[in-house]
N, C-alpha and C positions, 0 to 999 in steps of 0.2 A: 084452334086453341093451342094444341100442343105446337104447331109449325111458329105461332107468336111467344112462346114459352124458348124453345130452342134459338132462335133469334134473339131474345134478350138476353140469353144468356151468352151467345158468342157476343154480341155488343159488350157485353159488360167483360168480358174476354179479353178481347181486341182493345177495351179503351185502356183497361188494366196493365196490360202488356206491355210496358215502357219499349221500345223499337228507334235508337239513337241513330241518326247517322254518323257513320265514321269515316266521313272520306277524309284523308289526310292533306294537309295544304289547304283546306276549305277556306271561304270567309263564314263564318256564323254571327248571325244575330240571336242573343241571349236574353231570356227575362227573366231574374227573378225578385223573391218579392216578401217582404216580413211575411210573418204569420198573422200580427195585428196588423191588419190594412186599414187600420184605423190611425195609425200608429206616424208618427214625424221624426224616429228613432235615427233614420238616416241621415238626413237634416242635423237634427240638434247635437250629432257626433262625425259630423261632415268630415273633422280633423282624425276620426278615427279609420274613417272610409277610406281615404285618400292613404293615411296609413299602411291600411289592409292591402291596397292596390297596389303601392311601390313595395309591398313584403312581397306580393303577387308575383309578379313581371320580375323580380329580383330572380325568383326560383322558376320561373316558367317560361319557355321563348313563346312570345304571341305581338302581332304588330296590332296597337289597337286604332281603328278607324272610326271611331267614334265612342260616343257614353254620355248617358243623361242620369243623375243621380236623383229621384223625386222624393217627396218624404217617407214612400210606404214601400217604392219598388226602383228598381234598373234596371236598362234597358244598354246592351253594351254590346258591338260590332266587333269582331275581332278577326283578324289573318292568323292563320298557323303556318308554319311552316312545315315543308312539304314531305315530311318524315311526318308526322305528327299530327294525332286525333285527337286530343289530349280537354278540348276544352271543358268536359264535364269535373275535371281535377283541377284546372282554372276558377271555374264557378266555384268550386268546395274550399278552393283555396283562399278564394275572398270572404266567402261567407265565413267559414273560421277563423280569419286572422281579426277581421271585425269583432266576430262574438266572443273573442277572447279579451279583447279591450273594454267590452261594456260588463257592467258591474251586474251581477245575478239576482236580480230583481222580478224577473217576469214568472210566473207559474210553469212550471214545468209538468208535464203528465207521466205517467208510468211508464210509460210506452217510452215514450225519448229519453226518460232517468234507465231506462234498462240499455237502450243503443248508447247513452252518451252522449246526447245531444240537449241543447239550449231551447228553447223556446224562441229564439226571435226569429228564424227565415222560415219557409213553408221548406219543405224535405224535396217538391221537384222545382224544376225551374221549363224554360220555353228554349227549343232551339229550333233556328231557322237556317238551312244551310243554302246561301245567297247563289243563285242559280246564272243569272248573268248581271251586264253592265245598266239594267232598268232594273231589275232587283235590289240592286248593290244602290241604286239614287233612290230610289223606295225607300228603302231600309233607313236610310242617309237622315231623308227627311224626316219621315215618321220617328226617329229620335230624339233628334232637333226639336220637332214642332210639340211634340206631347209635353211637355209643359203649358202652352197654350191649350192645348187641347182637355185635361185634367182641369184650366181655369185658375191655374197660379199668376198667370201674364195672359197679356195681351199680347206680347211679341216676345219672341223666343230670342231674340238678342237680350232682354232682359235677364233672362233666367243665369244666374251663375253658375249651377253647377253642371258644365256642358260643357262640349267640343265643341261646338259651334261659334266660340268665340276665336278658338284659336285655326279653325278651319276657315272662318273670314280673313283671317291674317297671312295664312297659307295662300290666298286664293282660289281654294277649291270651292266655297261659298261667294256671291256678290256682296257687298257692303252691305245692301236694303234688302240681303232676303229676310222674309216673313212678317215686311212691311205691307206687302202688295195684296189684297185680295186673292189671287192667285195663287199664291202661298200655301194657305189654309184650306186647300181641297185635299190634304194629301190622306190616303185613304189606301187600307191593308184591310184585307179578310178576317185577321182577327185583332183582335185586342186587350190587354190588362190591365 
């Protein structure tokens, strides 16, 4: 009993314990995500998001390899440059250049009126730091494809708000990806 007591409590320790990677020059894959996942706030201020993003990249070097904007959450790939760990102040940056543009409507709790903060994102986000060149096509797809996969589309050339239109045009995508059965096996350990 006590050796299952000691055990939950380093679990709850260790889960607690935010532990970033910071290797400099990384690719990371990023999620994050409203606070209401109920919520299409993204979606129906698309022109803000977009906003948020070129205020972003304005003030921060990062090459972006991808992004899918869904209505509750995003999913966004980025290169830093090789000086540079920087993307947790990337993600802060988007998220407050957006929740500066939307109008203060949502509930706020004590907790965040005391930090300063809004009600719309969740306080962590997901990083994944892309380990090689079948990680980095992982990653790729499973961005891509998660709009199909959520059940917004049936095919992820569909979806607008993505890279993967302009990465068909690049030629680093074929014409008919995510027409093919084939396609839609693509499949990571975790998910939001």
């Amino acid at each position: 009993l006590l050796l299952c007591l000691v055990l939950s409590q380093l679990s709850c320790f260790l889960s607690c314990t935010e532990i970033r990677d910071k290797t400099q020059g990384g690719c990371y894959f990023l999620t994050f995500n409203l606070l209401d996942r109920k919520s299409s706030l993204l979606l129906i201020h698309i022109d803000k998001f977009r906003d948020a993003y070129a205020k972003t990249i304005q003030h921060h070097q990062f090459k972006l390899d991808a992004m899918v904007v869904l209505p509750d959450h995003v999913h966004i790939m980025i290169t830093l440059p090789p000086n540079s760990d920087n993307y947790a102040v990337i993600v802060a940056s988007i998220k407050s250049q957006f929740s500066r543009q939307i109008t203060k409507t949502e509930a706020i709790t004590p907790s965040r009126q005391a930090k300063r903060e809004r009600g719309i994102w969740q306080r962590r986000f997901w990083e994944h730091r892309i380990r090689d060149d079948a990680d980095y096509r992982q990653h790729m797809d499973y961005i891509h494809h998660n709009p199909v996969k959520h059940g917004y589309v049936t095919n992820p050339q569909n979806w607008q708000y993505s890279t993967l239109h302009k990465l068909i045009k690049k030629g680093v995508y074929p014409s008919d990806w995510g027409t093919d059965e084939n396609d839609k096996n693509i499949n990571i350990r975790y998910d939001v």
